[in-house]
C-alpha positions in Angstrom: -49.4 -66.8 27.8 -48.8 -66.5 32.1 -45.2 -65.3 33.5 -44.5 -65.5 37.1 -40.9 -64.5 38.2 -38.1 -67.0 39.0 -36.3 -64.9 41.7 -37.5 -61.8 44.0 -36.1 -58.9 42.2 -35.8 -55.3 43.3 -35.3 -51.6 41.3 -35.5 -48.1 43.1 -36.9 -44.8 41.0 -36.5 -41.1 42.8 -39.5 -38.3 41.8 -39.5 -35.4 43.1 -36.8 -36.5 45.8 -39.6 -39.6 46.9 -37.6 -43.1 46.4 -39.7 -45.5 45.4 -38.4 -49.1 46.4 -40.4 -52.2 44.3 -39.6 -55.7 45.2 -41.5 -58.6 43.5 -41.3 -61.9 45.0 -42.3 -65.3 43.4 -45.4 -66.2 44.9 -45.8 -70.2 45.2 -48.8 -70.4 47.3 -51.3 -67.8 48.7 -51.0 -68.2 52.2 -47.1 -66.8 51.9 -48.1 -63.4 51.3 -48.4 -62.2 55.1 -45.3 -63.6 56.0 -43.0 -62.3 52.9 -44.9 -58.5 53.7 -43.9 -58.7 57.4 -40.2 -59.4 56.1 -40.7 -56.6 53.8 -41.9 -54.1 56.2 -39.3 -55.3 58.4 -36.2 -54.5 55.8 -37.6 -51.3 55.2 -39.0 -50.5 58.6 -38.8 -46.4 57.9 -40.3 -46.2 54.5 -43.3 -44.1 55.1 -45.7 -46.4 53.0 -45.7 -50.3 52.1 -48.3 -50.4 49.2 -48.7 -53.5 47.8 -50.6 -55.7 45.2 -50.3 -59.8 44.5 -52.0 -61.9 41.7 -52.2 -66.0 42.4 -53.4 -68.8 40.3 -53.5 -69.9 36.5 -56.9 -68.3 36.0 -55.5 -65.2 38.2 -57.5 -66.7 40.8 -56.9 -64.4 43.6 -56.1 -60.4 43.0 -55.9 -58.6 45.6 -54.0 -54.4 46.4 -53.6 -52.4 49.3 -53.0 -48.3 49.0 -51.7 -48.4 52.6 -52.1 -44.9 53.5 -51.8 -43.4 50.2 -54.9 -41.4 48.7 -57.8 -44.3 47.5 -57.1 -45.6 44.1 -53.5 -43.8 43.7 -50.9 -47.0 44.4 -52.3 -50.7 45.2 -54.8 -50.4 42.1 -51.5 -49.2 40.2 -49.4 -51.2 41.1 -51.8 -54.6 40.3 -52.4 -53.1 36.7 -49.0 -53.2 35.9 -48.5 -56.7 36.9 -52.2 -57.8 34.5 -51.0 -55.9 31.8 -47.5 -58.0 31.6 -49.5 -61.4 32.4 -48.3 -62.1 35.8 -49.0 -64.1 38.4 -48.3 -65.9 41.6 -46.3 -62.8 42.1 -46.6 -60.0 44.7 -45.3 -56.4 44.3 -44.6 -54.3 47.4 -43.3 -50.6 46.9 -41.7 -49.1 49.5 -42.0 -45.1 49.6 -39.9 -42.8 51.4 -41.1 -39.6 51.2 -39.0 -36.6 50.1 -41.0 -33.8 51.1 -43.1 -32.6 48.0 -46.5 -34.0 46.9 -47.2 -36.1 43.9 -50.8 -35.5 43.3 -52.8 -38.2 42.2 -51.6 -38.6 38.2 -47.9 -38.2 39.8 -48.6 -41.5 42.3 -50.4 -43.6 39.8 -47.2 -42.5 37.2 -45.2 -43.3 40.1 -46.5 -46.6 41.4 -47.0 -48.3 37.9 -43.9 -47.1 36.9 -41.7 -48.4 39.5 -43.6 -51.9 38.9 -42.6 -51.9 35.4 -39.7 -51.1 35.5 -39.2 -54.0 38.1 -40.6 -56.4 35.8 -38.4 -55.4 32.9 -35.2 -56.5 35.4 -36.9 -59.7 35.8 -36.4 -63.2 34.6 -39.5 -64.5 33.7 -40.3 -67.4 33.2 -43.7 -69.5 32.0 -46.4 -70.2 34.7 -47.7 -73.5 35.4 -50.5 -74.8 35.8 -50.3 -75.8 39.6 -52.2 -78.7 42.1 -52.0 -78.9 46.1 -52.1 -82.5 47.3 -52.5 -83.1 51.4 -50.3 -85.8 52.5 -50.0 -87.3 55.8 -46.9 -90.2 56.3 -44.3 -91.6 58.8 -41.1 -89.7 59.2 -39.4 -92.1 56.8 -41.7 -91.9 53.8 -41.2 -87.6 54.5 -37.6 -88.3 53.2 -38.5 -90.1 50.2 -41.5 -87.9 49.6 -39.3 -84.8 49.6 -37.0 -86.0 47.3 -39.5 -86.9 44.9 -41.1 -83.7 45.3 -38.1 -81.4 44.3 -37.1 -83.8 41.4 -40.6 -83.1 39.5 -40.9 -79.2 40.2 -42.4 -79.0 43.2 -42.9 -77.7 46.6 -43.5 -78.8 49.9 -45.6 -76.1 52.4 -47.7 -76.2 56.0 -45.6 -79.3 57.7 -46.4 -80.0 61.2 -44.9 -82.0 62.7 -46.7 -84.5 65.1 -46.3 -88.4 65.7 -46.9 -88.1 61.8 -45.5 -85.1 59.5 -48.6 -83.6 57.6 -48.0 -81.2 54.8 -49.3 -80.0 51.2 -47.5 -80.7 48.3 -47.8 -78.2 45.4 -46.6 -79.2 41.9 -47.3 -78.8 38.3 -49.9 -80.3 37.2 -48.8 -82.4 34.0 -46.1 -84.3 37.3 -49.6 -85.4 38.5 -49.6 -88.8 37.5 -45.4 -89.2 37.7 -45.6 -87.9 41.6 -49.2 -90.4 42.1 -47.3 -93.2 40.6 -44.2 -93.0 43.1 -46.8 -92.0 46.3 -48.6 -95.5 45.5 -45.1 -97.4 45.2 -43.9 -95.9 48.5 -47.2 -96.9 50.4 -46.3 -100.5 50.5 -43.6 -99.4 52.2 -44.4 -96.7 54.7 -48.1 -95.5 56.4 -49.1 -92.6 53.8 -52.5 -90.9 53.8 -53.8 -88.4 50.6 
């Protein structure tokens, strides 16, 4: 069976006088990951290293780690293992290090890394994943309202709006709401201009 993480959650290891900050955040689409490591770096502006790994999709879809500085191979890679072998995903892990002065070597980082990650996941609330879909939806400002509503009542979540003489957006849900959140979209376009 999938996890993924209800809230962002955070735990803090010291070795050898390095702290070692891990934060997982819920991950509910892809394209949030940029934004939720600038916030990162940005709370923790003087860590000397931001390593980081993320796992998205049912079928684990998209994998992808970063070692950001630290030797090839010794946290992103580390740090991604941890979260496969608890059967995570749409989840990303950033570690923060501040370094206190005395080298690891490259067993100490990996021990390091994996094990700040773990621990993080064992403070966690997980909860089942879902199977997830992305409709595109364009619609008068009106049927946005309604849509919204709808959206939050069955699960979901609402990403990418612009907002233009029409609000266009994606609409990401589970996937057994499919036919629930279909049913209501066709009820509402007698109503209002809708496009899917």
């Amino acid at each position: 069976m999938l996890y993924t993480i209800e809230n962002k959650t955070q735990s803090e290891i010291k070795i050898k006088r390095s702290r070692f900050i891990c934060t997982l955040y819920p991950l509910p689409h892809a394209e949030n990951v940029k934004d939720l490591l600038n916030e990162h770096c940005r709370l923790y502006v003087t860590a000397n290293h931001h390593c980081y790994a993320y796992i998205y999709g049912f079928n684990k879809d998209i994998t992808y780690y970063s070692d950001a500085g630290e030797p090839s191979g010794t946290a992103g890679k580390p740090i991604l293992n941890a979260l496969l072998r608890n059967n995570l995903t749409n989840v990303l892990a950033v570690v923060s290090r501040y370094f206190g002065g005395i080298k690891l070597g490259v067993k100490g980082l990996i021990d390091a890394y994996s094990g700040s990650v773990e621990q993080t996941i064992l403070q966690s609330k997980l909860v089942e994943a879902k199977q997830l879909i992305t409709i595109s939806l364009t619609c008068d400002y009106p049927a946005f309202e309604a849509i919204k509503h709808n959206v939050e009542t069955l699960s979901g979540d609402i990403s990418q709006i612009v907002w233009a003489e029409e609000v266009s957006f994606l609409v990401t849900l589970p996937a057994e709401q499919e036919s629930a959140f279909m049913e209501n979209i066709n009820c509402l376009s007698s109503n209002y201009r809708l496009n899917y």
